[in-house]
C-alpha positions in Angstrom: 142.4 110.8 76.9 141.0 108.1 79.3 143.9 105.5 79.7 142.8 101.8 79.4 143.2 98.2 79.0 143.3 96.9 75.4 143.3 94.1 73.6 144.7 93.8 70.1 144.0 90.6 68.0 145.6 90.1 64.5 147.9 88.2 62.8 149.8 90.4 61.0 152.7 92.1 63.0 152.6 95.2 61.3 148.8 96.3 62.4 149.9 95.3 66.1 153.1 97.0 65.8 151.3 100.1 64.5 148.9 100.1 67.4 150.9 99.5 70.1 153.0 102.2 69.2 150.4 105.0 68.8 148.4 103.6 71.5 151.5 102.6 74.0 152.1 106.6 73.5 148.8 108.0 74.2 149.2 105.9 77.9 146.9 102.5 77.2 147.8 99.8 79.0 148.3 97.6 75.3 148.4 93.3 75.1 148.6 92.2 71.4 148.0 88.3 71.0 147.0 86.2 68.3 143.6 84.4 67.5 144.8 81.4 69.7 144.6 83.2 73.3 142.2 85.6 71.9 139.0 84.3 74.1 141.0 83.3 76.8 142.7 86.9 77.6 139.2 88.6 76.5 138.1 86.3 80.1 141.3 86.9 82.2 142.0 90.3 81.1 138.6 91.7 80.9 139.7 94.9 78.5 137.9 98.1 77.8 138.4 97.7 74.2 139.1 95.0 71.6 141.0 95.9 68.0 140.1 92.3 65.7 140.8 91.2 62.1 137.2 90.1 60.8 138.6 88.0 58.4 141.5 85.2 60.0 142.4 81.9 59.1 142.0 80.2 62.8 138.9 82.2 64.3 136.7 84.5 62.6 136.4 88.3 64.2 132.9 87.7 64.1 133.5 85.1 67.0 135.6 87.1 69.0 133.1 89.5 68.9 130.0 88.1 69.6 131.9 86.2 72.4 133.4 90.0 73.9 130.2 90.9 73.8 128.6 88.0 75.4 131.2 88.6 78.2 130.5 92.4 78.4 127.9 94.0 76.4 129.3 97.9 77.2 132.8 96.3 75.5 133.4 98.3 72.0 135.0 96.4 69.6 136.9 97.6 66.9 136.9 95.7 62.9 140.5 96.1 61.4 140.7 94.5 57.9 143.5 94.8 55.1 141.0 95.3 52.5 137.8 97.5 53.6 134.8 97.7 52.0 131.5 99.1 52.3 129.8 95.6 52.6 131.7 94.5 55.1 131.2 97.1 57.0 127.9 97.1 57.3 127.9 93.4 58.4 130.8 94.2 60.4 128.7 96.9 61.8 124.9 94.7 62.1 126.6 92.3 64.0 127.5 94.6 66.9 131.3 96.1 66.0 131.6 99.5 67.1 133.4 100.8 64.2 135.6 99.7 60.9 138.7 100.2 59.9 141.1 100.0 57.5 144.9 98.5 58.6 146.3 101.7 56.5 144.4 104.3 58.3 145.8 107.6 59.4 147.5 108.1 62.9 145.0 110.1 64.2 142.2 108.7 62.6 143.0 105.1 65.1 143.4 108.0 68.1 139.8 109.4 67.1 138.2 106.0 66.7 139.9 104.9 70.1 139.0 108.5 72.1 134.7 107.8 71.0 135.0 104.1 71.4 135.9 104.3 75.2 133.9 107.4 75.7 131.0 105.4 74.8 132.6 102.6 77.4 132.1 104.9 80.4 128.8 105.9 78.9 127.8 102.5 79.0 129.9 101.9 82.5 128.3 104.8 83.7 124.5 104.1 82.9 125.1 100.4 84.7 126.7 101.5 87.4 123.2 103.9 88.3 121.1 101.4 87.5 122.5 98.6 89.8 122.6 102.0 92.6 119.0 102.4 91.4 118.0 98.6 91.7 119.8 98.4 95.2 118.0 101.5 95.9 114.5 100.2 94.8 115.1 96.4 95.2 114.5 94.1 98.2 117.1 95.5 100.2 115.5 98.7 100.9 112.5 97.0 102.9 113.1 96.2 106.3 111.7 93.3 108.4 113.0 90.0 109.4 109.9 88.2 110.4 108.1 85.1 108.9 105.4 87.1 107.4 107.3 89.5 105.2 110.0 86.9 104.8 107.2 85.1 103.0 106.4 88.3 100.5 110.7 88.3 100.0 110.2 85.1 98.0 107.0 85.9 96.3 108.6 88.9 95.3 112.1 87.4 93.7 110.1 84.8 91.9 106.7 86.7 90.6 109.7 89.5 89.7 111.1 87.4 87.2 107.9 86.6 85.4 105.9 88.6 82.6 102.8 88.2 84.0 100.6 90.8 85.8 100.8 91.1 89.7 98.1 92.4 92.3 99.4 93.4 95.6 97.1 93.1 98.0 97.2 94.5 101.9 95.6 97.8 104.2 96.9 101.3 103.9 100.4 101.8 104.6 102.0 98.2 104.3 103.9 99.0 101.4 102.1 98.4 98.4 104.2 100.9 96.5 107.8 100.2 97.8 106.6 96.7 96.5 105.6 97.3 93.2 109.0 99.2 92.6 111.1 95.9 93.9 109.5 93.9 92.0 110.2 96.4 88.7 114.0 96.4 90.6 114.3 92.8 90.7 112.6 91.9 87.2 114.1 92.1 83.2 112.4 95.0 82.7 114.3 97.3 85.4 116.5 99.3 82.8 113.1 101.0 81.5 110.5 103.1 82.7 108.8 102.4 86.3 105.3 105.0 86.2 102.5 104.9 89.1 99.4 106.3 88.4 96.6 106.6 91.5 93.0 105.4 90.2 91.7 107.1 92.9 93.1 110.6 92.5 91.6 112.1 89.2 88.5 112.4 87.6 87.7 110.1 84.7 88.3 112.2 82.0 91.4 113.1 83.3 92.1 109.4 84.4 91.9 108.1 80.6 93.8 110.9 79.1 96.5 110.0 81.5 96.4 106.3 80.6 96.0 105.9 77.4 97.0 109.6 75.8 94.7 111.9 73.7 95.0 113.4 70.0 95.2 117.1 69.4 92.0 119.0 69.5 90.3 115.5 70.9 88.7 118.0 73.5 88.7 121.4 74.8 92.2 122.2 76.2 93.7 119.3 74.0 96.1 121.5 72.0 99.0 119.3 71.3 98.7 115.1 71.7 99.8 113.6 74.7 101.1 110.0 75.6 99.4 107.8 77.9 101.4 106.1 80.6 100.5 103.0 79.3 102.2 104.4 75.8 105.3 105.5 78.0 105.9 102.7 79.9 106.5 101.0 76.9 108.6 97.5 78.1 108.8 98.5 81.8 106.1 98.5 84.3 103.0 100.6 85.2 101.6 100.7 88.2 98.4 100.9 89.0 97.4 102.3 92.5 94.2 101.9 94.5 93.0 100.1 90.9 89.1 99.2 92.5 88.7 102.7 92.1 88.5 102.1 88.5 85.4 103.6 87.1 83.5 101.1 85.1 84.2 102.1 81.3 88.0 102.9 81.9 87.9 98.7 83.4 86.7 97.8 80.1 89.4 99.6 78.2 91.7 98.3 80.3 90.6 95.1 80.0 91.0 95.4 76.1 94.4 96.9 76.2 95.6 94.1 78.3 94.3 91.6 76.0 94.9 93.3 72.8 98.7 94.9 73.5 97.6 97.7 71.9 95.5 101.4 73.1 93.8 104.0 71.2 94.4 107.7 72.2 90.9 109.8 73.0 90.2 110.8 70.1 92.3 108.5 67.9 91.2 106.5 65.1 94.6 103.8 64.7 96.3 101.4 67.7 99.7 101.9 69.2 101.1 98.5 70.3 102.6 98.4 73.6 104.3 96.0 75.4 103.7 96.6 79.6 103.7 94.8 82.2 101.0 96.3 84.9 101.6 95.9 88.5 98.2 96.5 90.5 97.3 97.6 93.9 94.8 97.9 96.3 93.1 97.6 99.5 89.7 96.4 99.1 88.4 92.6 98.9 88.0 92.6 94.8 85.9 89.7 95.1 83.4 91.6 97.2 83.7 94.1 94.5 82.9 91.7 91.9 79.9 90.6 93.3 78.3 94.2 94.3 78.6 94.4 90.5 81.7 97.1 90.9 84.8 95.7 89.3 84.6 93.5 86.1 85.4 89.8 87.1 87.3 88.8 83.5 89.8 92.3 84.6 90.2 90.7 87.8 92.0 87.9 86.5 93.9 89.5 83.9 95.3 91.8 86.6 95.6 88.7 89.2 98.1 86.3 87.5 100.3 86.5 90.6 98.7 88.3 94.0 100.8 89.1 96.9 98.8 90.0 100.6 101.2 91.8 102.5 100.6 91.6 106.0 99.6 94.4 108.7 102.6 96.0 110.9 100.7 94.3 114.2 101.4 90.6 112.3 105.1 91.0 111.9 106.5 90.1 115.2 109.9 92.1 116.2 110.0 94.3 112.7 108.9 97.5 114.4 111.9 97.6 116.5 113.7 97.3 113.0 111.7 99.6 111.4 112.0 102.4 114.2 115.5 102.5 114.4 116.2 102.6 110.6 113.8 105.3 110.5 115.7 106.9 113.6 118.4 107.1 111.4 116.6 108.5 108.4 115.0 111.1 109.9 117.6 111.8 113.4 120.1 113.6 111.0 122.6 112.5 113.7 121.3 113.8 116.1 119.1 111.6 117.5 121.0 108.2 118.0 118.2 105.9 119.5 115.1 104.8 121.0 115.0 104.1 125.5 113.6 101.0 126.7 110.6 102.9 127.6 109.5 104.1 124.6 110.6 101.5 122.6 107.8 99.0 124.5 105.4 101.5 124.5 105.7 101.2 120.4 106.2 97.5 120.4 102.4 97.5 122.2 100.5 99.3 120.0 98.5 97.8 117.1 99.5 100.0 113.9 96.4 100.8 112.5 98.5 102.7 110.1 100.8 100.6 109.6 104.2 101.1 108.5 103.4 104.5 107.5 102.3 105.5 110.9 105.2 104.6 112.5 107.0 106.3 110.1 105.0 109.5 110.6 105.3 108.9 114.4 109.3 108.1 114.6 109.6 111.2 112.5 107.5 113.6 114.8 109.5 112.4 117.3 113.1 112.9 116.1 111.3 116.2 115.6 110.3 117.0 119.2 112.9 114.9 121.5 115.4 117.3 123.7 118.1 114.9 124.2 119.9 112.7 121.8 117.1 109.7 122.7 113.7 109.3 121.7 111.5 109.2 124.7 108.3 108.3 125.9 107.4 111.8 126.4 108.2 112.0 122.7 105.4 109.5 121.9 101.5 110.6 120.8 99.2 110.3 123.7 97.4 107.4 122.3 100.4 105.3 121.7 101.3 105.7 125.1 97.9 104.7 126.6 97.8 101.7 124.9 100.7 100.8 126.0 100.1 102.1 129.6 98.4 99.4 131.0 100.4 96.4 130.2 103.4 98.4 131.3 102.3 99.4 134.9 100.9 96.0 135.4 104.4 94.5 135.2 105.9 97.3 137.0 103.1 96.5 139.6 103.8 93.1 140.0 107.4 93.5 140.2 107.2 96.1 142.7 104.1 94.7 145.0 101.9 97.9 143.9 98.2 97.1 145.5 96.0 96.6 142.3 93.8 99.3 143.7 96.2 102.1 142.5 95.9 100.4 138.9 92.5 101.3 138.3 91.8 101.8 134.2 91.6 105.2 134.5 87.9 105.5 134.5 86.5 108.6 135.0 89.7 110.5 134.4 90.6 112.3 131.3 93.3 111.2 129.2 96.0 113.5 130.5 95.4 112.6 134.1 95.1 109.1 133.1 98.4 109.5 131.1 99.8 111.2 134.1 99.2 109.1 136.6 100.4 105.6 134.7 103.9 107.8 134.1 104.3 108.6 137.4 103.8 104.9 138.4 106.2 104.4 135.8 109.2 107.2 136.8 109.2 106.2 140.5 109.6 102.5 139.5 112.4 103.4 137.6 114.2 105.7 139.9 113.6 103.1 143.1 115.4 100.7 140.5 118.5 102.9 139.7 119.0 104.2 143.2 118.7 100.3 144.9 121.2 99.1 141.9 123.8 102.1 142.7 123.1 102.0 146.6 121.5 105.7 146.5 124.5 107.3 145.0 122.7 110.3 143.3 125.8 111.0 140.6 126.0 106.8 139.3 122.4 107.3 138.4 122.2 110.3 137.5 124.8 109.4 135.2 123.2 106.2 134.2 120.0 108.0 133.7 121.1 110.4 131.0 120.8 113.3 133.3 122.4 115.8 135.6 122.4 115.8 139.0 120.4 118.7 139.4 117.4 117.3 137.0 117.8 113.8 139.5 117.2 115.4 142.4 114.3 117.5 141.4 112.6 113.7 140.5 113.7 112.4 143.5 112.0 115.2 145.6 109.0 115.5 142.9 108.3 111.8 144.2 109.8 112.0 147.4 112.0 109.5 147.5 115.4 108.7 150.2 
């Protein structure tokens, strides 16, 4: 049996006597008290499970019991009365009580009661417990970025999360759009039920409206059994609707009607199923464009755009890649990657993302992938990360180092890997100059500083012929 705190609440001595006993045996931690400290102890003592008289003189169980459960909704609580019957067990019952009993019942019948009652508690504990994991998992805290741009979305999203209405999340491929739909469900009253995505762009219509609003038996060929639509299934949680300016034209108009009605009709269907759904849309096209090209139905458009949120390209949030990278070092590194060099690190921070945040995911994952040593390098890097980077990096080395422009030449006329070559080698014997002037030419201190053997440093020094 699970051992844990109770709380017994009665007047008569010889119902708390009784349960302290049996229960004291089976290894509860038991307080008894009477009506008076009731609601204080059910606040300082916080117990798994409450044992009440419905009917008392000074409070009524009733009160204790909606107040327990006001406290803590997962607390069972237990209806112990002199003179049970079945009426007042049903209203004992309506109002919330977990069970009802009578003070004469049997030894093992309280032990019984007690055993389901706080298996249903860590039911209840358990369920709460994985869904706060599953809203920390999903919420705000799982989306990386410190600058003023996405710190703007963060307090969109908190306040359009606690609303009913319908949200449009705007922005180019890769921002996000998804991982902010599913904080927002995190973050709203509605994140204890169903969270469903569904791609407008990826199906066929026939296949699209099945999926959203279900289909009867034998409503077409293949249609052997009935099927709910998501919209059906997500009944008081949220749907998300990916890519929605894909929408072909009659699906917006049922759309439209299920949004304004709170009800769909299955294909093939002759009655309405009411649903209650918030809808989280997504996409990245200009609507309004769409709207006037005749494309997307303008009275949809603002049923869907309550509340929009533009998240904003990778390139406009200054210092979040460096974030981003190293979280994603740490995703995909399994350990043994531990970080990015300078090098490589600048070279990212240059280029523009036209992918976005998925991009650099794709790229920081290749390289945890391909990297020798235990640090992402720029030798690690796709070529065409590196050459936009190339230029602004040998111009500073360039400068620093009194390097005739000449030898900086765009590269024109050479392909990329001699291009690519030639900036790197700039590059290397900048860096090598640097660690032999800072450790007075002492190969081993940087060597050692380098990340390298000895052996490996002298080959670069001789490669570029340095003394």
């Amino acid at each position: 049996m699970v051992r844990a705190r109770l709380l017994i609440v009665d007047e008569g001595p010889d119902t708390v006597q009784k349960c302290a006993r049996v229960l004291g045996r089976s290894g509860h931690c038991v307080t008894a008290t009477d009506p008076r400290r009731a609601l204080e102890l059910l606040e300082t003592e916080r117990p798994d499970l409450m044992f009440t008289d419905p009917r008392m003189p000074e409070i009524h169980g009733g009160t204790l019991l909606q107040h327990a459960r006001a406290l803590d909704p997962g607390m069972p609580v237990i209806m112990m009365a002199a003179v049970a019957t079945i009426e007042s067990a049903v209203e004992a019952i309506k109002e919330g009580a977990f069970d009802y009993l009578p003070k004469n019942c049997s030894v093992e019948q309280l032990r019984m009661t007690v055993e389901r009652a706080l298996r249903y508690r860590g039911l209840h504990v358990e369920n709460r417990n994985l869904r706060n994991q599953l809203q920390q998992a999903l919420g705000l805290e799982n989306i990386i970025g410190t600058s003023p741009a996405i710190a703007r979305v963060f307090e969109l999203v908190k306040k359009a999360a606690r609303s009913e209405a319908n949200i449009l999340v705007l922005g180019d491929s890769g921002t996000g759009k998804e991982l902010i739909a599913r904080a927002i469900h995190a973050n709203s009253p509605r994140a204890g039920e169903a969270f469903l995505p569904i791609d407008c762009a990826s199906l066929p219509e026939e296949l699209l409206e099945s999926e959203l609003f279900g289909h009867e038996r034998g409503s077409f060929t293949g249609a052997v059994r009935t099927k709910l639509g998501l919209m059906e299934v997500a009944h008081r949680g949220t749907l998300f609707l990916d890519e929605i300016a894909e929408l072909p034209a009659a699906l917006q108009v049922k759309l439209l009607r299920a949004l304004q009605e709170h009800q769909i009709r299955r294909v093939g269907g002759t009655s309405s199923v009411d649903v209650d759904v918030r809808v989280v849309s997504a996409t990245n096209r200009d609507l309004r464009e769409a709207i006037s090209k005749g494309q997307f139905r303008e009275e949809l458009y603002y049923r869907i755009n309550v509340i929009s949120i533009k998240l904003p390209a990778l390139r406009e949030r200054a210092g979040d890649v460096k974030l981003l990278a190293r979280a994603f070092v740490r995703k995909y590194g399994l350990g043994r990657i531990t970080g990015i060099d300078e090098a490589a690190m600048d070279a990212l921070e240059t280029y523009a993302w036209p992918g976005n945040v998925r991009e650099l995911q794709n790229i920081i994952e290749r390289a945890c992938v391909l990297a020798e040593d235990d640090m992402i390098t720029s030798r690690d890097l796709p070529d065409h990360v590196l050459v936009s980077a190339m230029p602004h990096a040998v111009a500073s080395v360039a400068d620093a180092r009194g390097i005739p422009g000449e030898a900086l030449d765009s590269g024109a006329g050479l392909s990329l890997k001699d291009a690519k070559e030639r900036w790197l080698q700039i590059l290397e014997t900048s860096y090598l100059r640097d660690l032999l002037d800072r450790h007075g030419g002492k190969v081993t201190a940087s060597a050692k500083e380098a990340g390298v053997d000895r052996k490996t440093f002298h080959r670069l020094i001789n490669k570029y012929r340095l003394r």
